[in-house]
C-alpha positions as CSV (number, residue, x, y, z in Angstrom):
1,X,-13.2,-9.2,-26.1
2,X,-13.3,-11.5,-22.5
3,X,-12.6,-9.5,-19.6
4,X,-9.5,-9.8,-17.9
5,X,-9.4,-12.5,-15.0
6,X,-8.6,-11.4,-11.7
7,X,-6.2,-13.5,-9.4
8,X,-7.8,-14.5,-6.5
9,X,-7.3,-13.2,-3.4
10,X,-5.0,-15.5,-0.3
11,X,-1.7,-16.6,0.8
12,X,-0.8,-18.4,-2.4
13,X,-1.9,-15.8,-5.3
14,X,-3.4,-17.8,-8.4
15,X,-2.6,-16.4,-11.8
16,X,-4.7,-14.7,-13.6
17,X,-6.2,-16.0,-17.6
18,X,-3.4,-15.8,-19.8
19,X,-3.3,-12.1,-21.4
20,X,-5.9,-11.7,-24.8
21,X,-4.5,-13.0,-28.2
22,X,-5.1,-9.4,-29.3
23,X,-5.2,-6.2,-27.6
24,X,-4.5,-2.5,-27.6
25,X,-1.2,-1.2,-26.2
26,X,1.8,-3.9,-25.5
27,X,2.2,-6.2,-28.1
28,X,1.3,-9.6,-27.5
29,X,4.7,-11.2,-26.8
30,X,5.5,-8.4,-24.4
31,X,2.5,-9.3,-22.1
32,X,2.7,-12.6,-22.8
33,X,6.7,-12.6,-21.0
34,X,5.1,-10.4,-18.3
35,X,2.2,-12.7,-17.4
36,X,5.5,-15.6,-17.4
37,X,7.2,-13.3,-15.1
38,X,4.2,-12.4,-12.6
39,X,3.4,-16.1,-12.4
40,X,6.7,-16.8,-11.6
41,X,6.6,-14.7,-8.5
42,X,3.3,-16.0,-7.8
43,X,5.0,-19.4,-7.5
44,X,8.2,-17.7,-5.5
45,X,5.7,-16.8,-3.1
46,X,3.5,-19.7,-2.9
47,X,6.2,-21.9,-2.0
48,X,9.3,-20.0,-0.4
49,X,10.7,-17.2,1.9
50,X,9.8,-13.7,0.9
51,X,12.6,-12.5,-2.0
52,X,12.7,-8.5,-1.9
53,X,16.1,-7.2,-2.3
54,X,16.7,-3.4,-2.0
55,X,14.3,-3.6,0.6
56,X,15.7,-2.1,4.0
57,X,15.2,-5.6,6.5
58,X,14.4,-3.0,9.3
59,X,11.0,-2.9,7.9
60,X,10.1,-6.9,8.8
61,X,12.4,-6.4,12.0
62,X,10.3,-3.6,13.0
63,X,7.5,-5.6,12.2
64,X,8.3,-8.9,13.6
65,X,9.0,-6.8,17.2
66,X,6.2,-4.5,17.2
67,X,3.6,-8.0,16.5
68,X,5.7,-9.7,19.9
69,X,3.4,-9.8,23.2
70,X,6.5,-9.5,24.6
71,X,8.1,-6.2,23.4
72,X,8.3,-3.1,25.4
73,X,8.5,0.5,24.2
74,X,12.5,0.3,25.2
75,X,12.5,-3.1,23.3
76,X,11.5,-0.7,19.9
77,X,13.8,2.1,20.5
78,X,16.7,-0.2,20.6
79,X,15.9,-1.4,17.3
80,X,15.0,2.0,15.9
81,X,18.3,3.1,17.3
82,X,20.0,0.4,15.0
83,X,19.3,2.3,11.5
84,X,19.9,6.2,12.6
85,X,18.4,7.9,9.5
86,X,14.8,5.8,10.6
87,X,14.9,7.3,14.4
88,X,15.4,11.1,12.6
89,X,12.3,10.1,10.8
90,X,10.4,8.9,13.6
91,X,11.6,12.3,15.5
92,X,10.4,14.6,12.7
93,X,6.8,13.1,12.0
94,X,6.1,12.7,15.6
95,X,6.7,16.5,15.7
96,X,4.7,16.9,12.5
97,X,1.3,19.0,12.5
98,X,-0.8,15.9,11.0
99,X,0.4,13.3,13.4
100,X,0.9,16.3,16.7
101,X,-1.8,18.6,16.4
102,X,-1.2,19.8,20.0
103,X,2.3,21.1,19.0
104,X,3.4,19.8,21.8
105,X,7.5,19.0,22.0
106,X,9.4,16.0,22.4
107,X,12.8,15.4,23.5
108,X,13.9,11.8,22.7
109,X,13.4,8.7,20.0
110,X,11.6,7.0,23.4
111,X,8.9,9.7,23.4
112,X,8.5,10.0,19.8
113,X,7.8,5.8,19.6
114,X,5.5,6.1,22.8
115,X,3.5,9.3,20.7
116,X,3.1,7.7,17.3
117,X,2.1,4.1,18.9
118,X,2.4,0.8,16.6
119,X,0.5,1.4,13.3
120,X,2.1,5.3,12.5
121,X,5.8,3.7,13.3
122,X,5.0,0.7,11.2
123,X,3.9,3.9,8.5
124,X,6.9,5.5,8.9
125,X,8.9,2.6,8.8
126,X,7.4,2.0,5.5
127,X,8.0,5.5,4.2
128,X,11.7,5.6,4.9
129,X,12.2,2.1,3.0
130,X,10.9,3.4,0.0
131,X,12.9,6.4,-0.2
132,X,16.1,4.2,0.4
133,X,14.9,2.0,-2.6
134,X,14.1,5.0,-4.8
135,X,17.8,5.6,-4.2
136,X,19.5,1.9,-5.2
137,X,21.6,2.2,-8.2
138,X,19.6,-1.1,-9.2
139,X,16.3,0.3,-9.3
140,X,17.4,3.8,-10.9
141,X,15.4,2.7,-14.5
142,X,12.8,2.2,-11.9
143,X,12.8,5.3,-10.0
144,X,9.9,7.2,-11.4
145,X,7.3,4.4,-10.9
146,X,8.7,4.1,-7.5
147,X,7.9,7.8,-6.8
148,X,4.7,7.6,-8.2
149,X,3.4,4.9,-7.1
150,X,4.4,6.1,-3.0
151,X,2.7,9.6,-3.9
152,X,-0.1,7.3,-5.3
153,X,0.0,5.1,-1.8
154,X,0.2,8.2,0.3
155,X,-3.0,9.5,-1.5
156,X,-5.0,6.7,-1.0
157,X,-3.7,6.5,3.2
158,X,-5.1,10.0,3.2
159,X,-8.7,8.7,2.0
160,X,-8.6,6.0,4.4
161,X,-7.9,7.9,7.0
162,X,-11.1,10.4,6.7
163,X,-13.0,7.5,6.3
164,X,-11.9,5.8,8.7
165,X,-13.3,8.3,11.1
166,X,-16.8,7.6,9.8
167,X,-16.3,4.1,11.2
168,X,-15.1,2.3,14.3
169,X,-12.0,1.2,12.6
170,X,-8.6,3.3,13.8
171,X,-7.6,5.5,11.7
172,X,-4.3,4.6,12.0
173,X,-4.8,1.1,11.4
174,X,-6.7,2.6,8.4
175,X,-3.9,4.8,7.2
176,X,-1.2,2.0,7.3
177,X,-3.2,-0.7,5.2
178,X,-4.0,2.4,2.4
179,X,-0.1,2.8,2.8
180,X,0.2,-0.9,2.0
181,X,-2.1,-1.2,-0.3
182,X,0.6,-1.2,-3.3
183,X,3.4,-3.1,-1.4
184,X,2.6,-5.9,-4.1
185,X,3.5,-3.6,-7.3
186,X,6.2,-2.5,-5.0
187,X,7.6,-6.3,-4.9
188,X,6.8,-6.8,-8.7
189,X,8.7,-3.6,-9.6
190,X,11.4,-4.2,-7.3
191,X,11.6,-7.9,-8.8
192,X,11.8,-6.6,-12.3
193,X,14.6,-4.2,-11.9
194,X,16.5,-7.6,-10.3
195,X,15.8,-10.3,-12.3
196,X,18.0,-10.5,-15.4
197,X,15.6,-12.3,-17.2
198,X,12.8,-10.5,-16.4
199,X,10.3,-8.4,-19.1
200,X,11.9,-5.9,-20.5
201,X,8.4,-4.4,-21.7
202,X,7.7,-2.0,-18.5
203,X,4.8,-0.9,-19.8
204,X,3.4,-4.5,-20.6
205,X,4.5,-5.2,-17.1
206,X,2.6,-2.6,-15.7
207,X,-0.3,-3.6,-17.9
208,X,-0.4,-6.9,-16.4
209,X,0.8,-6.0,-12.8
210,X,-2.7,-4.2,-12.6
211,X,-4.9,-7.4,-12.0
212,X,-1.8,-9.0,-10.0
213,X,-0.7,-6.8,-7.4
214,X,-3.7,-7.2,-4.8
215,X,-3.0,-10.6,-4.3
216,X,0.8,-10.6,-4.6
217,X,0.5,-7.7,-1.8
218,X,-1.6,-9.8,0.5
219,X,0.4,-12.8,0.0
220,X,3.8,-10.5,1.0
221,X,1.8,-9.2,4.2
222,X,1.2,-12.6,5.0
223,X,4.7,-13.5,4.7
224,X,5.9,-10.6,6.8
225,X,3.1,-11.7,9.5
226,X,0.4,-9.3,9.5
227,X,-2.8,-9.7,10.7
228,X,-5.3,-11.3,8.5
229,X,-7.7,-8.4,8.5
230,X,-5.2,-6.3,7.1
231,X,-3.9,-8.7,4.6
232,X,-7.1,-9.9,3.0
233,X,-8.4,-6.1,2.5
234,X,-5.3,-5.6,0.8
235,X,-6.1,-8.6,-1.2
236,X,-9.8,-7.6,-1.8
237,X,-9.2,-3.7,-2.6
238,X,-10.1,-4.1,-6.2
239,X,-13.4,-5.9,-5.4
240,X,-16.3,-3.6,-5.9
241,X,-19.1,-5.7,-5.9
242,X,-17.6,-7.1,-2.0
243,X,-20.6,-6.8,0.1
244,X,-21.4,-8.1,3.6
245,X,-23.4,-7.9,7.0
246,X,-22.5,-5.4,9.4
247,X,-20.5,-2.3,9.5
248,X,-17.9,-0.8,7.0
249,X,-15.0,-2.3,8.0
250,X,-11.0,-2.0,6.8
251,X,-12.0,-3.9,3.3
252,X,-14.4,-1.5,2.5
253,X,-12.6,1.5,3.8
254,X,-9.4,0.4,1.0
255,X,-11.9,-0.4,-1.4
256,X,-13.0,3.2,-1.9
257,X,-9.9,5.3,-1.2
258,X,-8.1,3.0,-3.8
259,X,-11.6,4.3,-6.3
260,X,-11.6,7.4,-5.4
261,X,-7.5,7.6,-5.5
262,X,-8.1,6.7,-9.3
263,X,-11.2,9.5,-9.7
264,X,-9.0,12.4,-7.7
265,X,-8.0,13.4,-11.4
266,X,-11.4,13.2,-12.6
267,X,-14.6,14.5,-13.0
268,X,-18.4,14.6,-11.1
269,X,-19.6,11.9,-13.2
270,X,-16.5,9.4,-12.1
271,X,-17.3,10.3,-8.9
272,X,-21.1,9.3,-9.3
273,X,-19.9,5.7,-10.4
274,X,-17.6,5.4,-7.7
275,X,-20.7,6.3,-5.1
276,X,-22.4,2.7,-7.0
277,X,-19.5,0.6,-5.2
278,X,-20.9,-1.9,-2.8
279,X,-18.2,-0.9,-0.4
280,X,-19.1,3.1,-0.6
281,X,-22.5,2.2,-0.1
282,X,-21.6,0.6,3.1
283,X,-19.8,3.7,4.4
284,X,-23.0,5.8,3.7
285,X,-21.7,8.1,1.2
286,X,-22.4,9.8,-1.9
287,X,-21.2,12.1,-4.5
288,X,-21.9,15.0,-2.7
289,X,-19.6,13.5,0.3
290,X,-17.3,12.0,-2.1
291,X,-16.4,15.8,-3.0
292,X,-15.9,16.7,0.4
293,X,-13.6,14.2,1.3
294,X,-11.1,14.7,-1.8
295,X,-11.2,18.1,-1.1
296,X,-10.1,17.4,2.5
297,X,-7.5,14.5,1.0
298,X,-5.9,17.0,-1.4
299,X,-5.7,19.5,1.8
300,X,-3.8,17.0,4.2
301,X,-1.4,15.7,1.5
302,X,1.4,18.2,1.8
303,X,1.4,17.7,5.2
304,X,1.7,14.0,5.0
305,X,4.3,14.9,2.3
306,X,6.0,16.9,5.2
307,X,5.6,13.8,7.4
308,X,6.6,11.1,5.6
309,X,8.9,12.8,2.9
């Protein structure tokens, strides 16, 4: 049987070979009106404004001020202050033991913005959108994927995060793209439960969604304006024969928390094939510290948990 074809990675994502005449699981006409679907969106997105509804617009607000040269700390508060529920949010992690390890206390939204600095409230921001989707009468059918794939996203932040810190790359920077890293099964999700015409297979959609979402998500960062350095590793994460000169960098750092995300669940020997990706080679590591650092992930995830909700 051909391998699957990948889309390829940039602004305007290309679709992937149509789906095999015959395979295991969906039946053929279910994938076949997913792969219509996803290349419909691949077109959406190609050629218009970003469609996301149920998606909170205080996330590309937030965004849009925090990229602006010309935005002060007061500048962000204001718009914080806007959506009441997101400030709380802010408040609480900034006083969380993962993101304030000093304990020490803060008094107003002003210091909690000034503490957690542009990546964490971009994070945040993040974090809070999702649980409002989760809880859109629209998207209740979709509710379980929703909340697994964001305990899924928060896992793989947590990886990136440790290896960040074996790297010059901030950690927080590192944190938000692992975070990100599914925003593009987020939009094809989101765009299933709103479409009336949309598959009605979800596991043939989910099937499918697998080789499209890294470059649907870099095409929706690109839309919301992030950096290219962010948008491309979330366009490459899947990549693991990505090599290059120089040091590990975000790409690689995504690359193998989004492995070693999918090896948490599994044995040694997965986690001997996952030390064989170009991208973990980079970092320097192998099974030995691939051990250590899921042992440290599943540690710090109910405090992110705590964080983040």
């Amino acid at each position: 049987m051909a391998a699957k074809a990948k889309p390829a990675a940039g602004p305007s994502p290309r679709p992937p070979a149509p789906p095999p005449a015959r395979r295991a699981g969906p039946s053929d006409g279910a994938r076949t009106a997913a792969f219509e679907f996803l290349t419909q969106l691949a077109a959406e997105l190609s050629k218009g404004p970003l469609n996301l509804p149920c998606f909170p617009d205080i996330v590309p607000r937030i965004r849009r001020a925090l990229a602006d040269p010309r935005s002060t700390p007061d500048d962000i508060v204001t718009l914080v202050g806007t959506e009441p529920r997101l400030a709380a949010r802010l408040i609480q992690t900034a006083h969380s033991a993962i993101f304030n390890p000093t304990g020490k206390p803060l008094t107003d939204l002003r210091q909690a913005v000034t503490r957690l600095g542009t990546q964490l409230i971009q994070s945040v921001t993040l974090a809070f959108a999702v649980h409002q989707m989760k809880a859109e009468p629209t998207l209740r059918r979709m509710a379980q994927p929703l909340a697994e794939l964001w305990e899924r996203s928060l896992a793989v932040g947590s990886i990136c995060q440790v290896l960040a810190r074996r790297t010059r790359v901030p950690s927080e920077e590192a944190f938000l793209a692992g975070l990100l890293h599914g925003i593009g099964q987020f939009y094809i999700i989101v765009r299933a439960a709103d479409a009336a015409g949309g598959p009605a297979d979800d596991a043939a959609l989910a099937d499918c969604a697998i080789d499209w979402h890294p470059s649907i998500g870099q095409a929706v960062l690109e839309k919301w304006g992030f950096n290219s350095t962010m948008a491309e590793a979330v366009g490459q994460q899947t990549e693991h024969e990505r090599t290059h000169r120089g040091e590990a960098d975000l790409a690689d750092i995504l690359i193998a928390a989004v492995a070693l995300a999918d090896a948490r669940a599994e044995g040694r020997e997965r986690l001997v094939r996952c030390a064989k990706i170009a991208s973990v080679a980079t970092l320097g590591l192998g099974p030995d510290d691939l051990v250590v650092i899921l042992r440290h992930t599943d540690h710090a995830l109910e405090s992110m948990r705590a964080a983040l909700g």
